[in-house]
C-alpha positions as CSV (number, residue, x, y, z in Angstrom):
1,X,128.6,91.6,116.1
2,X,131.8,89.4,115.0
3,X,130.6,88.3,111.6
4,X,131.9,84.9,110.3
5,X,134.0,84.7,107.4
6,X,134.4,81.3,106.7
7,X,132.2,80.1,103.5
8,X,132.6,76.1,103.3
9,X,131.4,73.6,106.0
10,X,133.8,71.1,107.4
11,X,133.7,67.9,109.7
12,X,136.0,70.3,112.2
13,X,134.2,73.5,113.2
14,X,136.3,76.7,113.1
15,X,137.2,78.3,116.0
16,X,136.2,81.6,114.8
17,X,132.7,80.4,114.0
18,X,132.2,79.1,117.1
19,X,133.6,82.2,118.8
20,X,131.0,83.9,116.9
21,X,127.9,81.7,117.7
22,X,129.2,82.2,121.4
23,X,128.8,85.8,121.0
24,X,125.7,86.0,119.5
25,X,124.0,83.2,121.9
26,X,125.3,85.6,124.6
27,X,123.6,88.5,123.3
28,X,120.6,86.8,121.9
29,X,117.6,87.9,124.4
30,X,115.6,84.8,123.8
31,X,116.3,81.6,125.7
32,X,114.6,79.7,123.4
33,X,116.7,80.6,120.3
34,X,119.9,80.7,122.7
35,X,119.4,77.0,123.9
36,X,118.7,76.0,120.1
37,X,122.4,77.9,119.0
38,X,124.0,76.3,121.9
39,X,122.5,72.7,121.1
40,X,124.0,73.7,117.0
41,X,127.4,74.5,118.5
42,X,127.3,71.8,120.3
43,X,127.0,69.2,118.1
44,X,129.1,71.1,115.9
45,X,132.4,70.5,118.2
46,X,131.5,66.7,118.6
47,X,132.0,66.4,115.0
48,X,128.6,66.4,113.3
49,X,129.4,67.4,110.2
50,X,125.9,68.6,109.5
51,X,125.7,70.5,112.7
52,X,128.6,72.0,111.3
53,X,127.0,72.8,107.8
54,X,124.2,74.2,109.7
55,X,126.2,76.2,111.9
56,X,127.9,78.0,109.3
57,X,124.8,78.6,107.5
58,X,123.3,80.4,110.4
59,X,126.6,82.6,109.9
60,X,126.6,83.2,107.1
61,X,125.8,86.8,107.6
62,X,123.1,89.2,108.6
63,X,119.7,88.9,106.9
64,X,119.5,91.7,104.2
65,X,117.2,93.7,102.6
66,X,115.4,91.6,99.5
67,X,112.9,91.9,97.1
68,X,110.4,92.0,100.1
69,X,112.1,93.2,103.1
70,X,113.7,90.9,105.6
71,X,112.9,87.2,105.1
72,X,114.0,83.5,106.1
73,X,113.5,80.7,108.4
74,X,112.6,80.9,111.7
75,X,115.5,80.2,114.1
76,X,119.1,81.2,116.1
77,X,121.8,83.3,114.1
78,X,122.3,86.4,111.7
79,X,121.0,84.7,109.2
80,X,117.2,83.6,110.5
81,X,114.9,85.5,111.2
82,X,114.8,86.0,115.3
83,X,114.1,88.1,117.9
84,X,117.5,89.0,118.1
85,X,117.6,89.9,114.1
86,X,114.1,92.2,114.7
87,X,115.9,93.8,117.5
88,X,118.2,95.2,115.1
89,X,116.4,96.0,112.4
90,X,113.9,97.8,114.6
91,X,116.8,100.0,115.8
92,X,118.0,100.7,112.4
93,X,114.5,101.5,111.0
94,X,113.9,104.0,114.1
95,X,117.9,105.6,113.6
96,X,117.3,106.9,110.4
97,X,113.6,107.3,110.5
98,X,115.0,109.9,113.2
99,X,117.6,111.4,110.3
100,X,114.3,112.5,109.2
101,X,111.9,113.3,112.0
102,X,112.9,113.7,116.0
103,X,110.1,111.7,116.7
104,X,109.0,109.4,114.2
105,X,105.5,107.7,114.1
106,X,105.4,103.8,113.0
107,X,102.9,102.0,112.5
108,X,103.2,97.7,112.9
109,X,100.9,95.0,111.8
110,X,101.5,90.9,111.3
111,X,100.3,88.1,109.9
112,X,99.4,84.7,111.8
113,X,102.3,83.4,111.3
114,X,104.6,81.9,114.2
115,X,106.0,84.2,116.2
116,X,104.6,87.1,114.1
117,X,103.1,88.4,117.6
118,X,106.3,88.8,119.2
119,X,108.4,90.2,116.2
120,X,105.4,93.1,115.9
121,X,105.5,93.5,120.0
122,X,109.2,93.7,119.7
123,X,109.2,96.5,116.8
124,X,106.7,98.4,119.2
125,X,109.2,98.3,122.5
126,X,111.9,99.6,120.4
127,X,110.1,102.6,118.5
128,X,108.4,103.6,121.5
129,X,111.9,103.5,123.6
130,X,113.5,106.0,121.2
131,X,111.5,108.6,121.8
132,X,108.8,107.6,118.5
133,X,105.2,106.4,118.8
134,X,104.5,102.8,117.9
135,X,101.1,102.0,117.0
136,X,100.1,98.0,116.5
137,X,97.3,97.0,114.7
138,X,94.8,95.0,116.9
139,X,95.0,91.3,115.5
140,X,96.6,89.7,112.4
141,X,95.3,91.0,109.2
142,X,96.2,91.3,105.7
143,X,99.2,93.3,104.4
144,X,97.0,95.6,102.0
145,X,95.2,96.8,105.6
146,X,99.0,97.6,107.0
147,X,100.0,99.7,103.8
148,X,96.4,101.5,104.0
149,X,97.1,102.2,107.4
150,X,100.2,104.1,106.9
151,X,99.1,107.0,104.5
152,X,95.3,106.5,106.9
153,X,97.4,107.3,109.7
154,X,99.9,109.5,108.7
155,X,102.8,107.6,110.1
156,X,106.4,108.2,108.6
157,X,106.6,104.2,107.8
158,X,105.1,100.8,108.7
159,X,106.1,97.8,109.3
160,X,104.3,94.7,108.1
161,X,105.2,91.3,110.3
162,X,105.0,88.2,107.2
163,X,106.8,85.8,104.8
164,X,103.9,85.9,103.0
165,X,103.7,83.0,100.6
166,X,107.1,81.2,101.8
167,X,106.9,77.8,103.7
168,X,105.6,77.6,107.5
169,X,109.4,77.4,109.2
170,X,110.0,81.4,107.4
171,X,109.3,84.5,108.7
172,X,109.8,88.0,107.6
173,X,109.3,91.9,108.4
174,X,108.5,94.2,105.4
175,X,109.5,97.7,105.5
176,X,107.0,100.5,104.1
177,X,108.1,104.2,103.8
178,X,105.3,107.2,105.1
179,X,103.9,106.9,101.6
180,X,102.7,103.9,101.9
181,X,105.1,102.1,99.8
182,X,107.9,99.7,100.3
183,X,111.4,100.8,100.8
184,X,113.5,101.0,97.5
185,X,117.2,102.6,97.5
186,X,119.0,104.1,98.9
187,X,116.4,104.3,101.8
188,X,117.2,100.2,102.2
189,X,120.9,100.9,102.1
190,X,120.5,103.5,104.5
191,X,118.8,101.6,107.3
192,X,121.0,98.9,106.5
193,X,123.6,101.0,108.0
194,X,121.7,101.9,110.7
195,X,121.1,98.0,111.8
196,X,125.1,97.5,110.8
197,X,126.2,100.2,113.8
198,X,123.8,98.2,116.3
199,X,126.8,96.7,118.2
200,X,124.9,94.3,120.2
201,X,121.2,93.4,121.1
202,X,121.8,94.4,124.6
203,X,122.7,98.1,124.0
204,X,119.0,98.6,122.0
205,X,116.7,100.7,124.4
206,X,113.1,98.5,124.9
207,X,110.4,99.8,126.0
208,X,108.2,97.7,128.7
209,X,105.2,99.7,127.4
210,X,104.1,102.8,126.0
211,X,102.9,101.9,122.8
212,X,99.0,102.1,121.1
213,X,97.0,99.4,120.0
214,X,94.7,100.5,117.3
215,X,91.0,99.7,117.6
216,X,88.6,99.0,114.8
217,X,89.0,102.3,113.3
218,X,91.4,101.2,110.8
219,X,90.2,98.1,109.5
220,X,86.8,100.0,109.2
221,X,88.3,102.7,107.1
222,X,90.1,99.9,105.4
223,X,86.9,98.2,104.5
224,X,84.8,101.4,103.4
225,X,87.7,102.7,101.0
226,X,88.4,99.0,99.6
227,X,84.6,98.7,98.6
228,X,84.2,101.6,96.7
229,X,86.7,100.4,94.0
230,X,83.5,99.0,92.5
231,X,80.7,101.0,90.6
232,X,77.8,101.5,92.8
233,X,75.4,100.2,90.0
234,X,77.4,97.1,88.5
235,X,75.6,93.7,88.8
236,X,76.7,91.9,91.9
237,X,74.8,88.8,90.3
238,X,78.1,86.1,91.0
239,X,78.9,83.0,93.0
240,X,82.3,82.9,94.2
241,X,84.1,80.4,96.5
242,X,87.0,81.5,98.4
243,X,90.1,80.3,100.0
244,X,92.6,81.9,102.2
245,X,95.4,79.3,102.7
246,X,95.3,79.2,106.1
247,X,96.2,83.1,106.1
248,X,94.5,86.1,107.5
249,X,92.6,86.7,104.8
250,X,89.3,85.1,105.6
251,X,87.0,87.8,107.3
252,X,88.7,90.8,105.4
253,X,87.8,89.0,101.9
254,X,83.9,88.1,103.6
255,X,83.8,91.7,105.2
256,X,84.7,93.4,102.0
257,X,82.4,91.7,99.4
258,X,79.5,91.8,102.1
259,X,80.3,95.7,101.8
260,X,80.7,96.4,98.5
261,X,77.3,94.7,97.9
262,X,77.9,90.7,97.0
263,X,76.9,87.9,99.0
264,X,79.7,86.7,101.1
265,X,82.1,83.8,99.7
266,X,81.5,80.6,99.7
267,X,84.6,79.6,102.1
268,X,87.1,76.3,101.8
269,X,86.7,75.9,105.8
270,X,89.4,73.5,106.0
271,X,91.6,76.7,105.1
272,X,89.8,79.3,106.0
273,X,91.0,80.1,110.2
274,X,94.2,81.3,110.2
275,X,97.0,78.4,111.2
276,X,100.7,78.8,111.0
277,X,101.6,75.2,110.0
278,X,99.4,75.6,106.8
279,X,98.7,71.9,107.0
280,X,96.6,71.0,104.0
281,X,98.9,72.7,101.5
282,X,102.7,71.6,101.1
283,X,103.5,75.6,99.9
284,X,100.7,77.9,101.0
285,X,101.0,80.1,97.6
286,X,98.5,79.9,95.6
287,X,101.3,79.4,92.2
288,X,102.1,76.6,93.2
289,X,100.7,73.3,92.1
290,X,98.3,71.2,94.3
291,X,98.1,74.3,96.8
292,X,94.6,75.1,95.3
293,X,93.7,71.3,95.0
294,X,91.1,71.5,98.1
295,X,89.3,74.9,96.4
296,X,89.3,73.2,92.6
297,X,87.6,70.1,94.4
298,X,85.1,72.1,96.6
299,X,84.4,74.3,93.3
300,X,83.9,70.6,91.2
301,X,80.8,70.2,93.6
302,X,79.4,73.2,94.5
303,X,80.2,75.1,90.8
304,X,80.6,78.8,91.6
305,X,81.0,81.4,88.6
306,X,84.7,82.2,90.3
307,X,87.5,80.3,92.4
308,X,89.3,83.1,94.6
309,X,92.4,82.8,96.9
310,X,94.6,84.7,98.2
311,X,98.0,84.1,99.8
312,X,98.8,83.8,103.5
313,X,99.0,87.5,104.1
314,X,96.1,88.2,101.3
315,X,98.5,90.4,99.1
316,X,98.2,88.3,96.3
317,X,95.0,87.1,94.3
318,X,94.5,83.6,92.4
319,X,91.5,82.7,90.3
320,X,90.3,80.0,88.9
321,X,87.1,80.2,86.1
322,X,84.8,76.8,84.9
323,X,86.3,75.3,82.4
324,X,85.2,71.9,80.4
325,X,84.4,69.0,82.6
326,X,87.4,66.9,80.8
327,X,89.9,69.4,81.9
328,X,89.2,69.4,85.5
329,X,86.2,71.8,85.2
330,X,88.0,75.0,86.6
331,X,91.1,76.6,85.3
332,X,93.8,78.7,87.3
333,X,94.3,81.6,85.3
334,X,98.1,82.7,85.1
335,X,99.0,85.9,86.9
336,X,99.6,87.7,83.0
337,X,96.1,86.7,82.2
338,X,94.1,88.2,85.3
339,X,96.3,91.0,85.3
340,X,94.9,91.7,81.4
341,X,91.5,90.9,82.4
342,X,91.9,93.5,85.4
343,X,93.2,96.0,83.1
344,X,90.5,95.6,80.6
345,X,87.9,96.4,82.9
346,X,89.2,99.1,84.2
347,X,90.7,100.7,80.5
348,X,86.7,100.1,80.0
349,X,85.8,102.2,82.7
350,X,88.0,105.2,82.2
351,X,91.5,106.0,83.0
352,X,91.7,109.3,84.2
353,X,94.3,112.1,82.5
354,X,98.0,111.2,83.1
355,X,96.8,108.0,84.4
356,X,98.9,105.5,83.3
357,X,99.4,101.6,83.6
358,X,102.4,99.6,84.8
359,X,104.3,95.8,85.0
360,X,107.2,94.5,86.0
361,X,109.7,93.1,83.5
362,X,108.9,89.6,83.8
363,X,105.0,90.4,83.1
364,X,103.3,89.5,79.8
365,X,104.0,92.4,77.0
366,X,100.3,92.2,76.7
367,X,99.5,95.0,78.9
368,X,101.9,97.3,76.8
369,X,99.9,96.3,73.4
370,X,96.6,97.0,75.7
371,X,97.6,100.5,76.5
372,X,99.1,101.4,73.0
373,X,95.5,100.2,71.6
374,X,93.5,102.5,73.9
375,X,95.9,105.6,74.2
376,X,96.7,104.8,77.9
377,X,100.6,105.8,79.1
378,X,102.9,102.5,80.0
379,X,105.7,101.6,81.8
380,X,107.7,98.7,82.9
381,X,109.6,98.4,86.2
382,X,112.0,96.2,87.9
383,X,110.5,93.1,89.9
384,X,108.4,94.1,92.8
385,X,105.5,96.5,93.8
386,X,108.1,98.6,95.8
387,X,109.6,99.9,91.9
388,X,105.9,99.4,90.0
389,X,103.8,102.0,92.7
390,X,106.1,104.6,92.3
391,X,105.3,105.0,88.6
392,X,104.0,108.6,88.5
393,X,100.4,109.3,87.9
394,X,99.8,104.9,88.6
395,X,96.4,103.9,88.0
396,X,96.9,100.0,87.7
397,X,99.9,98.0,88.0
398,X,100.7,94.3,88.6
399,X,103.2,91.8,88.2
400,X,103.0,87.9,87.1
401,X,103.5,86.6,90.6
402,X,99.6,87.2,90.9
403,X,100.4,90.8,92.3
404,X,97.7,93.3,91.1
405,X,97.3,97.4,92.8
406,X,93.7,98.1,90.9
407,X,93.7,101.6,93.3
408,X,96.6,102.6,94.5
409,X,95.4,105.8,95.7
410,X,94.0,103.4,98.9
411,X,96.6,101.1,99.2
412,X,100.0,101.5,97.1
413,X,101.2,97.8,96.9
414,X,99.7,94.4,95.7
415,X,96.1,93.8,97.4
416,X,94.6,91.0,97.2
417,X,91.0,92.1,98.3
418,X,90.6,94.6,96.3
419,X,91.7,92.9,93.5
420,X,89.0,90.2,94.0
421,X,86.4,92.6,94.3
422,X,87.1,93.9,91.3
423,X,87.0,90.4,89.2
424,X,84.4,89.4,90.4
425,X,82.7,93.0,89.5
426,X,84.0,92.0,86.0
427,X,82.6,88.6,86.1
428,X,79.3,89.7,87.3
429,X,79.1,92.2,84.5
430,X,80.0,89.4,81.9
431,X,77.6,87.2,83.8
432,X,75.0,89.1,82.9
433,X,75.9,90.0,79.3
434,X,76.1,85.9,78.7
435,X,79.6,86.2,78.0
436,X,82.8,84.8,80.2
437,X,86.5,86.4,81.6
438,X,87.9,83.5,78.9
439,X,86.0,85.6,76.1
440,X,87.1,88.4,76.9
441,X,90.6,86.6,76.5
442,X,90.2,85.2,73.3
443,X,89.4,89.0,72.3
444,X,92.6,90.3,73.1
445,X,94.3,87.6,71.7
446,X,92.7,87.9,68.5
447,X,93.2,91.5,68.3
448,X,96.7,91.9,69.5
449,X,98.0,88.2,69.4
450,X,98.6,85.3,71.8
451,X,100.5,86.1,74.5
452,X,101.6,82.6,76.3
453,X,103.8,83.0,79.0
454,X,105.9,80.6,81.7
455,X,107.9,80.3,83.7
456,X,110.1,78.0,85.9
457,X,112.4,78.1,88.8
458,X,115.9,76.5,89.9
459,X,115.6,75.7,93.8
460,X,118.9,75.4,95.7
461,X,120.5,74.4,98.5
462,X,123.8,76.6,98.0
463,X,123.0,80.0,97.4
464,X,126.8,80.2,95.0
465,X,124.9,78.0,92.1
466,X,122.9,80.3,91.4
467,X,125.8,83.2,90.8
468,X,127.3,80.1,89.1
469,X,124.8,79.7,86.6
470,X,124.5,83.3,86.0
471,X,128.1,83.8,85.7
472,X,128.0,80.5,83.1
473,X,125.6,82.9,80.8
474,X,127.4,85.9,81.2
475,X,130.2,84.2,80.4
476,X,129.1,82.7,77.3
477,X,125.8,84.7,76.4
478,X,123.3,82.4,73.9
479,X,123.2,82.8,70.5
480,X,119.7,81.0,69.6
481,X,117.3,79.5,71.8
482,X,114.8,76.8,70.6
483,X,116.0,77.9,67.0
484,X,115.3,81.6,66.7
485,X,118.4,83.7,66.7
486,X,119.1,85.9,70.0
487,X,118.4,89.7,69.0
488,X,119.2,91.4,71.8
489,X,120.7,89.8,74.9
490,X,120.8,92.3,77.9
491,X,122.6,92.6,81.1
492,X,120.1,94.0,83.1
493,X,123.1,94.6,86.0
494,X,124.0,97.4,83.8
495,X,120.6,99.5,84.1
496,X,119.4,98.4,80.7
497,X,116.9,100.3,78.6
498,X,117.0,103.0,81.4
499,X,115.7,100.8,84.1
500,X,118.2,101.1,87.8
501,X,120.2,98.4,88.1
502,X,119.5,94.6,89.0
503,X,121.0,91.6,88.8
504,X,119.2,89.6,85.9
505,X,119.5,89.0,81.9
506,X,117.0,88.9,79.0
507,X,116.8,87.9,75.6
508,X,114.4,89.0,72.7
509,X,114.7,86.5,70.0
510,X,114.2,87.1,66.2
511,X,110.9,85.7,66.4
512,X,109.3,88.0,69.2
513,X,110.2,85.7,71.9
514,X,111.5,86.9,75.2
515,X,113.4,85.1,78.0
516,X,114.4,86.7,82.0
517,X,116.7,85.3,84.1
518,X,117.3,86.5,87.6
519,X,117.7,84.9,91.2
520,X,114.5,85.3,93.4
521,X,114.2,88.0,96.0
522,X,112.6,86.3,98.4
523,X,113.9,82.6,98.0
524,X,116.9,80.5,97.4
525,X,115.9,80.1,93.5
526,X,116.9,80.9,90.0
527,X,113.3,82.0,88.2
528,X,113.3,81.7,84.2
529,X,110.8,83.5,82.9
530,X,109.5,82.9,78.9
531,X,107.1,84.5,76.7
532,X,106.0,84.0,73.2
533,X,103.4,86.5,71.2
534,X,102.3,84.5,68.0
535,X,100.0,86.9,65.3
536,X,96.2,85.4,65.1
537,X,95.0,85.7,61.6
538,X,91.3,86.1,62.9
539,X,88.7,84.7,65.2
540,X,88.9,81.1,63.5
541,X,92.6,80.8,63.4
542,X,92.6,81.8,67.6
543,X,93.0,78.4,68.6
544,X,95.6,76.9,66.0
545,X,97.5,80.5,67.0
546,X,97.6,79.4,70.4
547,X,98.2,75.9,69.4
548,X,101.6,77.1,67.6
549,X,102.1,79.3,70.6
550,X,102.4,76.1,73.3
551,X,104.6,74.9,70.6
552,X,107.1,77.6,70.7
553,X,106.4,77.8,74.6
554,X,107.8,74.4,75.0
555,X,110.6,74.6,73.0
556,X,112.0,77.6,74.5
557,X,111.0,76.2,77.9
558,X,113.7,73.3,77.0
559,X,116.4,75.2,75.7
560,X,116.3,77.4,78.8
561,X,115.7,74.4,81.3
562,X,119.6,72.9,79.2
563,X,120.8,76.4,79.8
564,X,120.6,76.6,83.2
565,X,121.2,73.4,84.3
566,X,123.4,73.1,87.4
């Protein structure tokens, strides 16, 4: 492929991008994508000047390896996500899964998303055409079933067909390694160079057939391993309404708690079928406001013990809990604070020897403080479950971004079913002692302090201000933020505090506060992350200490928002 090298749009196209849009188009196996490049380039030589912008976006280069595999909008060009794009990275995947293994055994499932079919169908014709066995799950289904379904199978890697959370107009294709875990270097460098020697789509082998479609087995086993993660005599006494987003979700979450002993959910049904335009919610991710709106108001009327969703590929796990009538009646806990309450109950129930407990670095400190409290080894990771399950020994591990692994022994990612069955185990357990998931809060803020975290994100359009920005601070670290001096300031691009390399920087202030910057993995934004801990002098002062803590929340919240302004 003739890659473009050209960086900054112009009314006059370049005749080296159009030279490579010709290529690709030529190469591009699907007419529909070919006749949308054409239509680009097009308008491009006319003189649109944003046909031209959008043109040299497309070329910007070849979709890389993220946070979460390969993922961006749907559309013609190295730089969307395409059947021409798959192509490659199928071939790359099989070349060095066959640096390990003659004939390597990969397993494929998707989400409902558009075109999600065809990407998984095409993974399948290329695997099977090198000489490897392809086996596709039977319909769209969470990604927690797919990374099962690897170490279920025994297949060398999987492939998962999702942009999880992102927008309706993305797509993406996650990569898993035999272990059941997602690719982390140099195994992402290494099939990137695979997919770099694919010289064009025309010279990858496809298979017209060939390949296995999995029957029910696997989302069987799935279901009887996920339901076990709760105690065979724990109350099931709880009410729980549940939303899927619009995701695949829906009959995984029902199946599962009808399993494990509850009554089904209570379902949001304008969001419960799976739909890839996600049309009631403007992002189908359950952090973001107003995408839980429909759930809070169905939960306002029908007043279940627990609010449940889960993202569009049912990796991820929201909940909300009742709260007083004048603040809306339910509350969305943050990420930090159902990933303490998960860890609570199962630090309750036993961690077994060399067990040990795991966050990523933008996660609430609170988990370390839990696990120094009750003996139980730590450790922090880099952003994303592909560094946090390959902690040794993992029992739990989660991350803010409402990503929780309560049995990683089943499935070794984020899962968003079994994480739900396992709160609402919790809650049901609470239920009956008269007591609430907030009390159990306020305990381990009045024992080890308030822990308030937040965070915010800088979306935009050029992908350079956001190396601007972090260039700006590297430049000219901070001294003080919100008026508490700067302690440490890290550059997390070195490897600190023994971590591998990424590019991000943090700050611990004088007064306990801690601030991460870093540019998302999966979107075209610069996250902030902030956290405060603020001492509670006893029960009775547990409300002015978290009073003081919103305080010091906000404050750093400003300075940071001034710091990284564009």
């Amino acid at each position: 492929m003739t890659e473009y090298a050209g960086h900054h749009a112009t009314d006059e196209v370049p005749d080296d991008l159009v030279a490579a849009a010709s290529e690709w188009a030529a190469d591009d196996p699907d007419p529909v994508t070919r006749a949308e490049l054409e239509e680009v380039v097009a308008a491009a030589e006319g003189g649109d000047s944003d046909a031209v912008a959008d043109l040299t976006d497309r070329f910007a280069g070849l979709l890389q390896f993220g946070t979460a595999g390969l993922r961006g909008a749907l559309g013609a060009g190295p730089n969307r996500m395409n059947r021409a794009v798959v192509f490659r990275a199928a071939a790359g995947l099989v070349a060095h899964l066959k640096t390990l293994r003659d004939s390597p055994f990969v397993v494929i499932g998707r989400d409902a998303r558009h075109n999600s079919d065809v990407f998984a169908e095409d993974t399948a014709a290329v695997v099977t055409a090198a000489g490897g066995r392809a086996v596709l799950l039977p319909e769209p289904l969470p990604t927690p079933v797919l990374a099962f379904a690897i170490r279920h199978l025994g297949a060398d890697a999987g492939v998962m067909v999702t942009a999880s959370h992102n927008p309706p107009q993305d797509n993406g294709y996650k990569v898993y390694l035999g272990d059941g875990s997602q690719i982390v270097p140099p195994s992402d460098a290494q099939i990137a160079d695979q997919i770099s020697r694919v010289a064009t789509v025309a010279s990858v082998p496809r298979a017209e057939s060939g390949w296995e479609v999995a029957g029910d087995e696997v989302l069987e086993a799935y279901l009887d391993a996920v339901s076990g993660v709760v105690g065979l005599d724990t109350p099931r006494d709880v009410t729980v309404l549940h939303t899927a987003l619009h995701g695949v979700g829906d009959g995984t979450v029902e199946q599962a708690f009808v399993r494990a002993g509850f009554a089904a959910p209570a379902k949001v049904d304008s969001q419960a079928a799976p739909d890839p335009n996600f049309p009631t919610v403007a992002f189908p991710n359950p952090e973001e406001d107003g995408a839980l709106d429909a759930a809070l108001a169905a939960a306002r009327e029908s007043k279940p013990d627990l609010v449940i969703a889960n993202d569009p590929d049912a990796d991820r796990c929201a909940v909300a809990v009742p709260a007083p009538v004048a603040d809306g009646g339910y509350r969305l806990l943050r990420g930090d604070e159902l990933g303490a309450l998960l860890a609570s109950h199962l630090i309750m129930r036993g961690v077994p020897e060399g067990g040990r407990m795991a966050n990523s670095i933008v996660s609430s400190r609170l988990l370390a403080a839990m696990c120094r409290q009750s003996g139980v080894a730590h450790e922090e990771t880099l952003t994303g479950f592909k560094w946090i399950a390959r902690v040794e020994g993992l029992h739990y591990g989660y991350e803010e971004a409402l990503g929780y692994c309560v049995a990683p022994d089943l499935v070794r990612d984020k899962d968003g079913v079994s994480a739900a069955l396992v709160i609402a185990e919790l809650t049901a357990i609470l239920k009956g002692e008269g007591r609430t998931l907030q009390s159990v809060l306020d305990d381990l803020h009045t024992q080890l302090g308030v822990h308030q975290t937040d965070a915010f994100s800088i979306r935009v359009e050029d992908l350079a201000d956001i190396d601007r920005i972090m260039e700006r601070l590297r430049a000219t670290p901070p001294t003080e933020i919100a008026g508490s001096e700067v302690a440490t300031a890290e550059d997390l691009s070195a490897g600190a505090g023994g971590l591998p390399p990424t590019d991000g920087l943090r700050y611990f202030l004088a007064d306990d506060s801690r601030v991460i910057v870093r540019p998302s993995g999966t979107e075209p934004k610069l996250k902030v992350y902030l956290e405060v801990i603020e001492p509670v002098a006893g029960a009775e002062d547990l409300a002015a200490a978290r009073g003081r803590a919103a305080e010091r929340l906000a404050a750093v919240r400003t300075a940071m928002e001034g710091l990284t302004a564009l």
